[in-house]
Backbone as CSV, one residue per row, in Angstrom:
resi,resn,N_x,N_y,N_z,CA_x,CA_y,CA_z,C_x,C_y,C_z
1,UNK,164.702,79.341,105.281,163.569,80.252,105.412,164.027,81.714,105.439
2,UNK,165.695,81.701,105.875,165.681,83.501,106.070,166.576,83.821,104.947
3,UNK,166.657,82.852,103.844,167.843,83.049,102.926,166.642,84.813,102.320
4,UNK,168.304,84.964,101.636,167.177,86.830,101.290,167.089,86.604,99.806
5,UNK,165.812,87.083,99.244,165.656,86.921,97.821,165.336,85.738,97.211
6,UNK,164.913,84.697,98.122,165.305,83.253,97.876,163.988,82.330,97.783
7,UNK,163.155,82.979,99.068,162.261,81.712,99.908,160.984,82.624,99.823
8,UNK,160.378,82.224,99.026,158.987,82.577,99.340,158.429,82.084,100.477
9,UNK,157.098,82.890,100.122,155.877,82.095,101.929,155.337,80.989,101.242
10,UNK,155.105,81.072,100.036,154.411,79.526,99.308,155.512,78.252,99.951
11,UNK,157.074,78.587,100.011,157.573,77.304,100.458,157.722,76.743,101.636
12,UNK,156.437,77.945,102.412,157.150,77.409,104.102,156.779,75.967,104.363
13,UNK,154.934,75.881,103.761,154.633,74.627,104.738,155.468,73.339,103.837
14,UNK,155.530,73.537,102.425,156.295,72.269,101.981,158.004,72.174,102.788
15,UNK,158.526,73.139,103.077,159.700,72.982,103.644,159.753,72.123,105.146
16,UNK,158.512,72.631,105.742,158.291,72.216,106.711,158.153,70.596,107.225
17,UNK,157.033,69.921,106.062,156.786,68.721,105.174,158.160,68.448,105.598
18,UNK,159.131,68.471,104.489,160.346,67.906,104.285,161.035,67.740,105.873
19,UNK,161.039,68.915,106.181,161.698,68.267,107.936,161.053,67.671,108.374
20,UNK,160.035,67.886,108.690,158.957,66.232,109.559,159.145,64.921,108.872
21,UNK,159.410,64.488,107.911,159.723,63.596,106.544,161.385,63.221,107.588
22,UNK,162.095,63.971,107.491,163.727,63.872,108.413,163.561,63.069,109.651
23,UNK,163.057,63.824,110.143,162.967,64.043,111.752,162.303,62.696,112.063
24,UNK,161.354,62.528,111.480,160.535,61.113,111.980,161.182,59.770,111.602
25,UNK,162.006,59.597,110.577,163.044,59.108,110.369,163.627,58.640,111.496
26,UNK,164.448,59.564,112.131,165.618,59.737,113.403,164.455,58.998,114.717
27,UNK,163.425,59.535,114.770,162.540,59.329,116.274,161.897,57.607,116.075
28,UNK,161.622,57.256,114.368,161.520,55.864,114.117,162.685,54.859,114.009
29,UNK,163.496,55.286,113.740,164.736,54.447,114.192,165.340,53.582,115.134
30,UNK,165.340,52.790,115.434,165.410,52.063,116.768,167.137,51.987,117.109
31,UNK,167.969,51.825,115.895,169.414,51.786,116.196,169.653,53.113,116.499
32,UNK,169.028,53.971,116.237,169.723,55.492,117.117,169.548,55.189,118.856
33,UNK,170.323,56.395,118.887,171.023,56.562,120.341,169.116,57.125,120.974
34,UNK,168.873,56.557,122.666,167.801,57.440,122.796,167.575,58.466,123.021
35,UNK,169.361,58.925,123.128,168.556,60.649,123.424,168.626,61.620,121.610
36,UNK,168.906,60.459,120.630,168.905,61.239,119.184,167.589,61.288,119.052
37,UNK,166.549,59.835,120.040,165.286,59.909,119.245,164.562,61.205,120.521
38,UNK,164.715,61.116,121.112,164.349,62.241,122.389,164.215,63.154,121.590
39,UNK,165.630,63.592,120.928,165.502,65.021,120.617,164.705,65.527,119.328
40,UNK,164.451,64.085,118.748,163.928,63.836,117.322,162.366,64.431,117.864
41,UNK,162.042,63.602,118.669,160.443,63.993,119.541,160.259,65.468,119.314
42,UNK,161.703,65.682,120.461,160.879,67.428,121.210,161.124,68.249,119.878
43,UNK,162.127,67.843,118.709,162.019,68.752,117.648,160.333,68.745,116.586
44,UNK,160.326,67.186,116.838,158.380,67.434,115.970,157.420,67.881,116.611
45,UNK,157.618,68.674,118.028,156.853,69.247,118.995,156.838,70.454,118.256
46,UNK,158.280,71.066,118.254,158.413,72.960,118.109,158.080,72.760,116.627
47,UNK,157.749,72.135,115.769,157.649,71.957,114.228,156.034,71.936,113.922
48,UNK,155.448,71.322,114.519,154.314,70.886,114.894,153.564,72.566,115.196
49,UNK,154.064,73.054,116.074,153.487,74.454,116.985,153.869,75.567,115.806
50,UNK,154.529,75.227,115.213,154.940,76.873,114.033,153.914,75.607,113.029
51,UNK,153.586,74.802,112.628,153.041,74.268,111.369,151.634,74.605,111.834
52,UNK,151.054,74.312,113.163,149.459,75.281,113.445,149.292,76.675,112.993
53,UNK,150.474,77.225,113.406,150.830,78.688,113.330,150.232,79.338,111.814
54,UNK,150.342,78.257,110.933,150.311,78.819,109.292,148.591,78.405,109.376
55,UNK,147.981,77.873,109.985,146.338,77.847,109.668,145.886,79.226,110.542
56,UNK,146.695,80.428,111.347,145.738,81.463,111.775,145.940,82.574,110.476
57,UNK,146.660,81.741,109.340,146.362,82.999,107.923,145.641,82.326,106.536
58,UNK,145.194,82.684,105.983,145.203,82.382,104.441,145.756,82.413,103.901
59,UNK,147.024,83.345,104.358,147.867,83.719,103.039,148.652,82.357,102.977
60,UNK,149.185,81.232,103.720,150.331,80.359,103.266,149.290,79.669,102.237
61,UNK,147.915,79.145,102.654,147.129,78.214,101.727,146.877,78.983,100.471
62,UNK,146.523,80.193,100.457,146.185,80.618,99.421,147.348,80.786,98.138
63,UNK,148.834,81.209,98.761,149.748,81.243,97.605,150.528,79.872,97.177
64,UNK,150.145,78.842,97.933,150.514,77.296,97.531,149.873,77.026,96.289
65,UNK,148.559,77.467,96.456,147.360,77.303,95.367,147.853,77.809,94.326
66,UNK,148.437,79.197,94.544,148.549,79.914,93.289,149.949,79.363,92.904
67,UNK,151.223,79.036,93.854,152.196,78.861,92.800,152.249,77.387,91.881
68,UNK,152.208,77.718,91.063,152.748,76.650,89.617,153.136,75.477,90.299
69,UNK,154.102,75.403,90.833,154.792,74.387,91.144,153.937,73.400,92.020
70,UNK,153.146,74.088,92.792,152.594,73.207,93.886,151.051,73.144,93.471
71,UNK,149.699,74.125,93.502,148.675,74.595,93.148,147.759,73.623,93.744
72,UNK,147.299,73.042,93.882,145.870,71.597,94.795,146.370,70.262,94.410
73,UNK,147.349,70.330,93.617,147.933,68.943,93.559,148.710,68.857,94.793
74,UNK,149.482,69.534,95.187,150.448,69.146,96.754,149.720,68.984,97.659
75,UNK,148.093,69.631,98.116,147.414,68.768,99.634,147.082,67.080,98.810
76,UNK,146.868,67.295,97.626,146.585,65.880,97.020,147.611,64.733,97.722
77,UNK,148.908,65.337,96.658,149.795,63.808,97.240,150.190,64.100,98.329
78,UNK,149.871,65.076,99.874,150.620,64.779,100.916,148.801,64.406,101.633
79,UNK,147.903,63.611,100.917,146.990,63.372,101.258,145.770,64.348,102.282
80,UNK,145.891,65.261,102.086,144.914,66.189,102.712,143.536,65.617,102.536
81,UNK,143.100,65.704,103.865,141.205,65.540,103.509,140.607,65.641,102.570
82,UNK,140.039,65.413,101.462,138.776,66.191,100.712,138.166,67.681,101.111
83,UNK,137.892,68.020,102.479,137.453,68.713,102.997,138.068,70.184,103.062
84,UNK,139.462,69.489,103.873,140.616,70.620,103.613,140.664,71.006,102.373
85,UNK,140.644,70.189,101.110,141.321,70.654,100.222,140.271,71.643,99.441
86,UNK,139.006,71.698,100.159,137.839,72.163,99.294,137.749,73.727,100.404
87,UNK,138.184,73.490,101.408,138.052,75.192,102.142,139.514,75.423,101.191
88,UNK,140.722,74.933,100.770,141.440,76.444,100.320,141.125,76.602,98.898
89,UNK,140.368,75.766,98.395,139.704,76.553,96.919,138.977,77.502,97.318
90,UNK,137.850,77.210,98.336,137.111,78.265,98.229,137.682,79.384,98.998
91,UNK,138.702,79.661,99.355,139.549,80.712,100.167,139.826,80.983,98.858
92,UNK,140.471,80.625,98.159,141.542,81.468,97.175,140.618,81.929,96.259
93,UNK,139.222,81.441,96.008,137.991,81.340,94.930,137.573,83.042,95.385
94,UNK,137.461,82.973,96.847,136.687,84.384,97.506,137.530,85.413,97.282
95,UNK,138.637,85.177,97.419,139.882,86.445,97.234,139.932,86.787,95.655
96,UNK,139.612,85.975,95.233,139.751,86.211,93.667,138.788,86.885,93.053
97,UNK,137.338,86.561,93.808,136.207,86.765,92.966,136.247,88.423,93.985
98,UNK,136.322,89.021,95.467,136.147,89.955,95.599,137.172,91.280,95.478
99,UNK,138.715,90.446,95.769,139.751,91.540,95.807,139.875,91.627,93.909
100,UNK,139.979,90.744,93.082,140.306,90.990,91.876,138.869,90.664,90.864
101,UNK,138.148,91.671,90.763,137.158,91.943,90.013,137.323,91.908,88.727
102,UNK,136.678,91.575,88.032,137.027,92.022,86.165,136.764,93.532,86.213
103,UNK,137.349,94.056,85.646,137.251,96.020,84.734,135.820,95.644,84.491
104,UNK,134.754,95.154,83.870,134.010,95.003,83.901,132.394,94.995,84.403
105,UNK,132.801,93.951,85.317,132.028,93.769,86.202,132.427,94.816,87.492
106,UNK,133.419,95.532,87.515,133.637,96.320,88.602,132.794,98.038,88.226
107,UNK,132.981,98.343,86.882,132.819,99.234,85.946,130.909,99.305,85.898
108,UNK,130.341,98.019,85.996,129.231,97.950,85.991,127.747,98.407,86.635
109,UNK,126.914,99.575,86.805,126.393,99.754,87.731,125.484,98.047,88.213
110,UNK,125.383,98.787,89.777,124.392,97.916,90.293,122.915,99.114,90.312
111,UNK,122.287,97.944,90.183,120.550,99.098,90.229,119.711,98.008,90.773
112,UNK,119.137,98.150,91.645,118.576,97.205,92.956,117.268,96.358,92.314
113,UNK,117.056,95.473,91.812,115.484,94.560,91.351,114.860,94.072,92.466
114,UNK,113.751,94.363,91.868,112.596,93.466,92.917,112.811,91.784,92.154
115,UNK,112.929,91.021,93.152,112.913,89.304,93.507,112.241,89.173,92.448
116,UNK,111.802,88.104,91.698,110.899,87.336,90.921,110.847,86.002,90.882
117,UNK,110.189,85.836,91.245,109.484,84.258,90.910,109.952,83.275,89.818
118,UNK,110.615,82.089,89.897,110.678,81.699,88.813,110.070,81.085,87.852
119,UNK,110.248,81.270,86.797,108.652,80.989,86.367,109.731,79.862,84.912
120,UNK,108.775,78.600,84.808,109.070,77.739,83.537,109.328,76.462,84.729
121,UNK,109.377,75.000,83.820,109.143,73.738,84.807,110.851,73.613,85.428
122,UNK,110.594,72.932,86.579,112.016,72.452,86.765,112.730,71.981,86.185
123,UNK,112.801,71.345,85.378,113.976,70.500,84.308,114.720,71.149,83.993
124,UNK,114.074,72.255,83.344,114.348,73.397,82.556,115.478,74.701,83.211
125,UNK,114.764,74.532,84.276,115.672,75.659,85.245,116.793,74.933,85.545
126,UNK,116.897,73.428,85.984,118.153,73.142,86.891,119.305,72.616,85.433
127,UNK,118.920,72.588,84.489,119.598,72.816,83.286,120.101,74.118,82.928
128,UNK,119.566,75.129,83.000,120.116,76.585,83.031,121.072,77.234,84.384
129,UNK,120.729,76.276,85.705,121.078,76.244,86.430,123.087,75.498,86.599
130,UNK,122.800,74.609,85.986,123.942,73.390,85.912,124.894,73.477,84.634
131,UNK,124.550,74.870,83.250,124.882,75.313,82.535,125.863,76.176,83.231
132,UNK,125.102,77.500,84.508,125.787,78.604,84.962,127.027,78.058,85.628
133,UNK,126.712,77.332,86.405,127.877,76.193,87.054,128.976,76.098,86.568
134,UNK,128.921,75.227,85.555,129.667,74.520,84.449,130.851,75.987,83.875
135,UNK,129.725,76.892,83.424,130.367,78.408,82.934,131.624,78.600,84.286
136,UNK,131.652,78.648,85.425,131.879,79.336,86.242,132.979,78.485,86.703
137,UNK,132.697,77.303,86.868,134.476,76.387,86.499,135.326,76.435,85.530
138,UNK,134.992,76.878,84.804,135.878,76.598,82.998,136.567,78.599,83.178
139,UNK,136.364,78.882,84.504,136.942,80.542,84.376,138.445,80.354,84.612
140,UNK,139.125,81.186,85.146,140.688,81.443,84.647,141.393,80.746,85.786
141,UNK,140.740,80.865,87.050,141.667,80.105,87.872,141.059,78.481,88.556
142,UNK,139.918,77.705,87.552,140.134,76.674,87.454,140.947,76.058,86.209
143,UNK,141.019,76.827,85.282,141.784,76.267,84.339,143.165,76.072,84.823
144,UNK,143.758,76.733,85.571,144.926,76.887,86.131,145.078,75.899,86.676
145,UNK,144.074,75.193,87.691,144.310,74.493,88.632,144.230,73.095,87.922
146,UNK,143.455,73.011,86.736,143.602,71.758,85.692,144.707,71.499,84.971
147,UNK,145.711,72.480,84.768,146.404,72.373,84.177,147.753,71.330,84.922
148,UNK,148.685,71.123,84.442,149.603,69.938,85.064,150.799,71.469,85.749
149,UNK,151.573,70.721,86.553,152.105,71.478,87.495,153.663,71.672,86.776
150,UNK,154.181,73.262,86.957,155.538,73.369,86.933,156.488,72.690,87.683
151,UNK,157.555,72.328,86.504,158.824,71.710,87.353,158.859,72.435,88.606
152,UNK,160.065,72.160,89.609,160.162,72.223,90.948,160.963,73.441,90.940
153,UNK,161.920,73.759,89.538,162.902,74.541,89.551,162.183,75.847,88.940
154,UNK,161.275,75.967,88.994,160.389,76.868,88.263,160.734,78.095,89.412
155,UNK,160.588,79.521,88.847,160.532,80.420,89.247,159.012,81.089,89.260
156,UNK,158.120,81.077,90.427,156.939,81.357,90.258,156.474,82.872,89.626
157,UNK,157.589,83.611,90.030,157.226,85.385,90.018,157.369,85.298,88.388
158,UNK,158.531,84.537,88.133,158.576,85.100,86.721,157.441,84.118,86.086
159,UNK,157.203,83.038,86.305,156.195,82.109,85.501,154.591,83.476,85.135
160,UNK,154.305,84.077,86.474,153.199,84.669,86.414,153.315,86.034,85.793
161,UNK,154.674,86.616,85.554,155.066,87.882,85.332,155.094,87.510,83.434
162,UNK,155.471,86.107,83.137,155.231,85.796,81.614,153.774,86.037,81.600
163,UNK,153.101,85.388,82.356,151.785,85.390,82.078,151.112,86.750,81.688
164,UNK,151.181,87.818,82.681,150.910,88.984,82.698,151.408,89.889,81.330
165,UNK,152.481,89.481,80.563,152.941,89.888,79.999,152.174,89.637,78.888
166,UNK,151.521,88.477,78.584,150.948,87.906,77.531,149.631,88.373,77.394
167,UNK,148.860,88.224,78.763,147.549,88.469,78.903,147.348,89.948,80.215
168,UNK,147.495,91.119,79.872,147.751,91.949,80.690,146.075,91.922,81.512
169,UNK,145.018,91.660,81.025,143.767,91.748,81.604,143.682,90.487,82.516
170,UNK,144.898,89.437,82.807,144.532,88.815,83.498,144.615,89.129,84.826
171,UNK,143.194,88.762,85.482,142.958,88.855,86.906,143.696,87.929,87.747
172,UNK,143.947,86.663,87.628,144.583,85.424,88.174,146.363,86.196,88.606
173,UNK,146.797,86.552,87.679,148.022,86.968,87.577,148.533,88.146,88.346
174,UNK,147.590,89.100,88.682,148.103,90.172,89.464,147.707,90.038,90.867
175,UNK,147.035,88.468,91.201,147.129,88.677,92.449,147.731,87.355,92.375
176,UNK,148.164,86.483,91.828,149.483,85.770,92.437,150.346,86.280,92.406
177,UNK,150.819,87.807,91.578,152.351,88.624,91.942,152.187,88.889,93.144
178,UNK,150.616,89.367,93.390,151.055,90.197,94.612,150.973,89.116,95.926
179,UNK,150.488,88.157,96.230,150.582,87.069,96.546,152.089,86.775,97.035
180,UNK,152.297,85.888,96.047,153.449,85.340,95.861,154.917,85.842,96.106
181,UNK,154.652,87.155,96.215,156.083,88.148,96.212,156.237,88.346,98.042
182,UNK,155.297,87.869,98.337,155.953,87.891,99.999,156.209,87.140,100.602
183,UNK,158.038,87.500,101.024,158.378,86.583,101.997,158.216,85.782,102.564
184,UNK,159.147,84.911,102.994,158.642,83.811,103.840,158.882,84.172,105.319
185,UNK,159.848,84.895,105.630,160.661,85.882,106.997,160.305,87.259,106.597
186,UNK,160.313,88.099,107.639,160.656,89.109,107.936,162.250,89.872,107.896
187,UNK,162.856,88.997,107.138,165.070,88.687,107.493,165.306,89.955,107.084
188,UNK,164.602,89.935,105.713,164.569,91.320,104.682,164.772,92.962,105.105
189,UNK,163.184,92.720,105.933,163.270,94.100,106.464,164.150,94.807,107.749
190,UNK,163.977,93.561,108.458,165.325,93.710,109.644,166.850,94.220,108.763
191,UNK,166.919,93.610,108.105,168.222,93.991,107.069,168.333,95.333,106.659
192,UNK,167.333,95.504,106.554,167.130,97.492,105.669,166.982,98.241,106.582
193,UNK,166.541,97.707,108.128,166.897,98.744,109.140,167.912,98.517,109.698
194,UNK,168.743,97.343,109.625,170.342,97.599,109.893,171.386,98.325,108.490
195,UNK,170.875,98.117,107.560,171.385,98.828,106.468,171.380,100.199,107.253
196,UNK,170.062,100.812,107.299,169.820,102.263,107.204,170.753,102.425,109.101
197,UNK,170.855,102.432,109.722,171.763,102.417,110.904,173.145,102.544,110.486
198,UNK,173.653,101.504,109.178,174.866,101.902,109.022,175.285,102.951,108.427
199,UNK,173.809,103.390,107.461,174.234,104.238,106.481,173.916,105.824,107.067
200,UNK,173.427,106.390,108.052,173.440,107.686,109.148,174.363,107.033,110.109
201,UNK,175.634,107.400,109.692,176.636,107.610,110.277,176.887,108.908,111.007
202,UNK,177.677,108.950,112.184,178.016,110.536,112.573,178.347,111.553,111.438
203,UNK,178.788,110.950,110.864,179.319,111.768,109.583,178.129,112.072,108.703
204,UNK,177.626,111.370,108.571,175.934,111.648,107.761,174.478,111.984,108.736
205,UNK,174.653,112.561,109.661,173.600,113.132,110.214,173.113,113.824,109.961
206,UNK,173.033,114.704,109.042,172.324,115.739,108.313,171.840,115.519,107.411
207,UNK,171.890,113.860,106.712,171.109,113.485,105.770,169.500,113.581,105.877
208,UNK,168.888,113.879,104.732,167.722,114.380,104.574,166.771,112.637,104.703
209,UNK,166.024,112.555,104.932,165.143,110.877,104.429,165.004,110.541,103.332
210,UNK,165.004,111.678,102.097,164.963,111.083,101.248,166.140,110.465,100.951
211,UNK,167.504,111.190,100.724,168.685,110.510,100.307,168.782,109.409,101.183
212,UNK,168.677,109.512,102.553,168.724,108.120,103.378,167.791,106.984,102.725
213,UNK,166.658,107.335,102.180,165.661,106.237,101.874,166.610,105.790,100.085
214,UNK,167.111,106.318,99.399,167.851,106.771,97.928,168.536,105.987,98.254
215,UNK,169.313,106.104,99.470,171.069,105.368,99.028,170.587,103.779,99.691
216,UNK,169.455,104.024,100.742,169.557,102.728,100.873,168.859,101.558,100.043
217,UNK,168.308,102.272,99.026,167.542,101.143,98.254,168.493,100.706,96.865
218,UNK,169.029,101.921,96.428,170.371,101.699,95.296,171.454,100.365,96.303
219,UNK,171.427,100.517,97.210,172.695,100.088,97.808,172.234,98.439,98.065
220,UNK,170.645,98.065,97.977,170.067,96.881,97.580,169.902,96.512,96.205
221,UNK,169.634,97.553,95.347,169.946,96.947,93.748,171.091,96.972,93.441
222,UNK,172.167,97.169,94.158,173.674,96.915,93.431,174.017,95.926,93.976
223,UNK,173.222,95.193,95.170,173.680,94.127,95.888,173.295,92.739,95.025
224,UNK,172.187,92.818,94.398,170.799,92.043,94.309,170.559,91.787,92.608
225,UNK,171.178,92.785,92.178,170.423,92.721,90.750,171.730,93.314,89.961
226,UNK,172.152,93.328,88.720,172.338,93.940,87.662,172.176,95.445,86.778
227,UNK,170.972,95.891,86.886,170.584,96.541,86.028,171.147,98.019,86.607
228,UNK,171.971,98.138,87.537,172.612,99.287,87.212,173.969,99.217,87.316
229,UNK,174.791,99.912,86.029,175.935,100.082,86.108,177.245,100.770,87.011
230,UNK,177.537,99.356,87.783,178.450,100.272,88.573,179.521,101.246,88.492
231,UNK,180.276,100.762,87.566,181.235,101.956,86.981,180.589,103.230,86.532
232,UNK,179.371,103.373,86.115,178.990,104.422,85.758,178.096,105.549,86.503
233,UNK,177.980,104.638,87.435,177.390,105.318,89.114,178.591,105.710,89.449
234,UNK,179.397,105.473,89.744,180.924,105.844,90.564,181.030,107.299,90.317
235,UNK,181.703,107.384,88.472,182.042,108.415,87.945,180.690,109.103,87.694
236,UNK,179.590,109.194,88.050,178.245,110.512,88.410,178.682,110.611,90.019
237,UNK,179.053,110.027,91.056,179.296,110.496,92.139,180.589,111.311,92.278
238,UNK,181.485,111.047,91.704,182.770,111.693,91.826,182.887,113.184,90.660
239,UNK,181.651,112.782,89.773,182.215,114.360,89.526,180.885,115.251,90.065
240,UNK,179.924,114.330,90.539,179.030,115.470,91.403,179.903,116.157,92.341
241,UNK,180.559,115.203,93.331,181.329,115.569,94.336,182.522,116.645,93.614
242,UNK,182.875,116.205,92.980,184.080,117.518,92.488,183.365,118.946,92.075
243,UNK,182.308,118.880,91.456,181.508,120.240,90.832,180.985,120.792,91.857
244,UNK,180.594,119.665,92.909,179.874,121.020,94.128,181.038,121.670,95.349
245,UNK,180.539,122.791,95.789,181.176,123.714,97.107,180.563,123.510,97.733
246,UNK,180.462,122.903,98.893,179.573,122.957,99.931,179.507,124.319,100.786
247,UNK,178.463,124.603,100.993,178.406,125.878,102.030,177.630,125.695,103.149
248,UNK,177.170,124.635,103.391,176.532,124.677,104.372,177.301,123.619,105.241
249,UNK,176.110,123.197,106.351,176.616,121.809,107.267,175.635,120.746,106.738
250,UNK,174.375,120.761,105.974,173.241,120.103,105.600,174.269,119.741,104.269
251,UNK,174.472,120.764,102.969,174.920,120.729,101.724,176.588,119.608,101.776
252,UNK,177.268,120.291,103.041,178.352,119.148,103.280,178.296,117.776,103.299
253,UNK,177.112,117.499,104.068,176.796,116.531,104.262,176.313,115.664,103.291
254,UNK,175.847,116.117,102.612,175.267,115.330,100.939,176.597,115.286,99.910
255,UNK,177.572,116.400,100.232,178.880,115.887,99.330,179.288,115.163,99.914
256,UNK,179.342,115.154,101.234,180.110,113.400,102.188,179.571,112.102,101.477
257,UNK,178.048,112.427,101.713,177.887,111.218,100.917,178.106,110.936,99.707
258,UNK,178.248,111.350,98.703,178.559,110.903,97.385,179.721,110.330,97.485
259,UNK,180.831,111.107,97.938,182.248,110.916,97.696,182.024,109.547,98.959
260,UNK,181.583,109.059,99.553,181.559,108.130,100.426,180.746,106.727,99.554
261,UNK,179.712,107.192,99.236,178.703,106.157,97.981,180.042,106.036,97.377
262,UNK,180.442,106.624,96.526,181.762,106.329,95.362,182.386,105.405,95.679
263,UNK,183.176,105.716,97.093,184.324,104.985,97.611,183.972,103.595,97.853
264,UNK,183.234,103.509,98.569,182.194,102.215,99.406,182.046,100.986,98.016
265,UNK,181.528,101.675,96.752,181.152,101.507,95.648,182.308,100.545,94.748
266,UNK,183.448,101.544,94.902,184.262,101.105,94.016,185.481,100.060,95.290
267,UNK,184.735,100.214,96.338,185.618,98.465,96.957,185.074,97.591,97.257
């Protein structure tokens, strides 16, 4: 759960699944020792109390729904109610239909009508009626949910980030990025405020916030990702650092850091 870069919030409750799946194992066992099944117990207690924990949000039900891999087929085969499984459609249905509007229909004035009566026989209406219906399932994120489920090894961000790419007006897609892109822990951010602690050093106290906020986010994409060249960051720090004079105690302090970024950099 606290791996970094790793664990979405879509995988908590299936992870969770999987240890209760373990654990009950060990506590059903009769050739174990009794204090293995004891402990087997008091562990589906504290498992149990964080697995309530995920029904005081929407967000774990709602991005299960949305990722690929899992989507209303996983309350299916871990047998969820009917019931359950019909409040997190309509959770994820409401978020969809009010936070992600069509350009459209958002673009659209409203202009207030007086009520009317309906007028023509019933047949007629609950056919126009059972038409609108029909329209209103066949939209973008029941098709989704009809569709058959991504392998397990699937990467959800990028599955939806293809999507987006293809169909940029899709509504479905920019809120499972934004969805989907959060954590399963908090590990992350604790990390970037021990980062930033290491990186205002005595020696760097005169750093400004921005360069503090600068070095510490470069100093996560060189950790994390590729796309910037380290050798070629080095040599922009070392001949910044050689071209400037410092004259101040603020200006010193920003050549410390480069020539320090460099060093740090190149071991």
């Amino acid at each position: 759960m606290q791996s970094s870069n790793d664990t979405l919030i879509s995988a908590v409750i299936p992870r969770i699944d999987d240890l209760v799946c373990v654990i009950d194992d060990f506590k059903d066992d009769a050739s174990n020792h009794p204090a293995v099944r004891s402990a087997a117990i008091r562990g589906l207690t504290i498992l149990n109390k964080y697995y309530e924990k995920t029904d005081e949000s929407f967000v774990y039900r709602t991005t299960m729904a949305l990722d690929p891999r899992y989507k209303l087929q996983y309350f299916a085969d871990q047998h969820w109610p009917a019931d359950w499984i019909n409040e997190v459609k309509n959770i994820v249905r409401r978020v969809y239909k009010e936070d992600y509007p069509s350009v459209a229909a958002a673009d659209r004035p409203i202009s207030p009508r007086k009520p009317r009566a309906p007028s023509g026989d019933w047949p007629s209406l609950l056919r126009k009626t059972s038409k609108a219906v029909s329209q209103q399932e066949r939209d973008e994120l029941a098709a989704f949910w009809a569709s058959p489920c991504e392998p397990a090894e699937t990467d959800p961000l990028q599955h939806w980030l293809g999507v987006l790419v293809g169909r940029p007006e899709s509504r479905l897609a920019r809120m499972a990025i934004d969805y989907l892109s959060a954590p399963a822990s908090s590990v992350d951010a604790e990390r970037a405020f021990s980062r930033g602690a290491l990186t205002v050093t005595h020696r760097r106290h005169a750093l400004s916030d921005t360069s503090t906020r600068n070095s510490i986010v470069l100093g996560a994409w060189l950790g994390a990702t590729n796309i910037i060249p380290t050798d070629e960051l080095i040599r922009h720090f070392q001949n910044k650092a050689s071209r400037e004079q410092p004259a101040s105690g603020s200006d010193s302090a920003e050549a410390d850091v480069s020539m320090d970024s460099a060093n740090e950099m190149s071991t």
